[in-house]
C-alpha positions as CSV (number, residue, x, y, z in Angstrom):
1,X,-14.1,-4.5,14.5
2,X,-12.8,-0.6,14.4
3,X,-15.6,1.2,15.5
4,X,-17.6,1.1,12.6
5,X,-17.4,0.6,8.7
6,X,-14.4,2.5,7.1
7,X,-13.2,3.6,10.5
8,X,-9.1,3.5,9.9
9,X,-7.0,2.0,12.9
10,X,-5.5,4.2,15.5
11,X,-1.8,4.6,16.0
12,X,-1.0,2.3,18.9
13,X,-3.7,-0.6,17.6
14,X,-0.8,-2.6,17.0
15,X,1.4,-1.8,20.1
16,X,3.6,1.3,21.4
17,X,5.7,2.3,19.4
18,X,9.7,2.0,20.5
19,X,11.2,5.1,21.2
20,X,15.0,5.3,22.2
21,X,16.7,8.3,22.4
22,X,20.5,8.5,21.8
23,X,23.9,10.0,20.6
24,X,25.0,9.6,16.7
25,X,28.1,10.7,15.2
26,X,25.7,13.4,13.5
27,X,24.3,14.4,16.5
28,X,21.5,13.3,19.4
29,X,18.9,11.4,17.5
30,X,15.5,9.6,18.0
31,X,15.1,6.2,16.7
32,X,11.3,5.3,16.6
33,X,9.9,1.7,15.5
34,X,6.2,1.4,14.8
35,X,4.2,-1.0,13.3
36,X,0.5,0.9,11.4
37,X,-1.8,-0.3,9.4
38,X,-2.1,0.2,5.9
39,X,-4.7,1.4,3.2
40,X,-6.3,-1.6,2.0
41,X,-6.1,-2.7,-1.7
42,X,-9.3,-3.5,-2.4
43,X,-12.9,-2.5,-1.0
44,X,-12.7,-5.8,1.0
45,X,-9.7,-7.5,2.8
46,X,-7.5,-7.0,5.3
47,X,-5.0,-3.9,5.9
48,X,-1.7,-5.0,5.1
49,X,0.6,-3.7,8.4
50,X,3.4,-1.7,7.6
51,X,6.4,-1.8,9.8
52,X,8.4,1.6,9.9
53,X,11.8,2.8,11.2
54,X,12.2,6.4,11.6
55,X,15.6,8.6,12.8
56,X,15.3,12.2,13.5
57,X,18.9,13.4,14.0
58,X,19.5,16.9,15.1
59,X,23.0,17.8,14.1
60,X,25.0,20.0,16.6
61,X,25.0,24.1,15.7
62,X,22.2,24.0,13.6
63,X,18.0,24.5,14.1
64,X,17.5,21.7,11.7
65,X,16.7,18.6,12.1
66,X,17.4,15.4,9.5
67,X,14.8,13.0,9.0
68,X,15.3,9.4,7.9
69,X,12.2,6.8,7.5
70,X,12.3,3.3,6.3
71,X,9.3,1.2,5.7
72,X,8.2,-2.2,5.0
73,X,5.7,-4.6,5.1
74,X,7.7,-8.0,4.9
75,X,8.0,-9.3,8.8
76,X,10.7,-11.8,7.5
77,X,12.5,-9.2,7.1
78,X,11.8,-7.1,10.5
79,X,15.7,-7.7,12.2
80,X,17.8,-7.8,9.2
81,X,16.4,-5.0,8.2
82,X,16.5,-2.7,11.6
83,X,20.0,-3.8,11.9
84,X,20.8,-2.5,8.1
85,X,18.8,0.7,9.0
86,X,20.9,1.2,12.2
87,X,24.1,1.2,10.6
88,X,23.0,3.7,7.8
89,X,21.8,5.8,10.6
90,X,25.5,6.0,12.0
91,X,26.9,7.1,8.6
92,X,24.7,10.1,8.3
93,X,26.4,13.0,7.5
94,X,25.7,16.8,6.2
C-alpha cells in the first residue's frame, strides 16, 4: 500500500498542506495546516492521522522567528480547535 513493508507515508499523502501567509499584531506570520500520518501503536494496524496547526511569526526588528505548533488527532474536534488556535496566535507577544 506504501511502497513496501514499513515504508512510512510521505508528507502530502493526505493532501497539501494550507499555507496562508499574513499580518499578526506580532508581526508577518505563516499559518500552516497539515494533516500526517502517525507512528503506529502496535506492529499491526493502522497509522492514527495527526492533524497539526503550526504559526511561525517573525516579529518586527528582530532575526528570530517564534514558532507555535498545535496538534491533534481527534477530527471532531478539527474547527473548534483551529478557530481556538487562531485566536491564541493573535495574542502572541514577546
Amino acid at each position: 500500500m506504501f511502497g513496501g513493508l514499513g515504508a512510512l507515508p510521505r508528507p502530502g499523502d493526505f493532501g497539501e498542506p494550507d499555507v496562508r501567509y499574513l499580518p499578526l499584531p506580532l508581526g508577518d506570520a505563516v499559518r500552516i495546516r497539515e494533516n500526517m500520518a502517525g507512528e503506529r501503536k502496535w506492529r499491526f494496524g493502522a497509522r492514527p492521522v495527526i492533524r497539526a496547526l503550526t504559526y511561525g511569526v517573525r516579529p518586527p526588528d528582530t532575526d528570530g522567528l517564534l514558532t507555535m505548533h498545535v496538534s491533534w488527532t481527534e477530527p471532531v474536534v478539527d474547527e473548534p480547535l483551529e478557530q481556538i488556535v487562531d485566536r491564541i496566535a493573535a495574542t502572541l507577544s514577546l
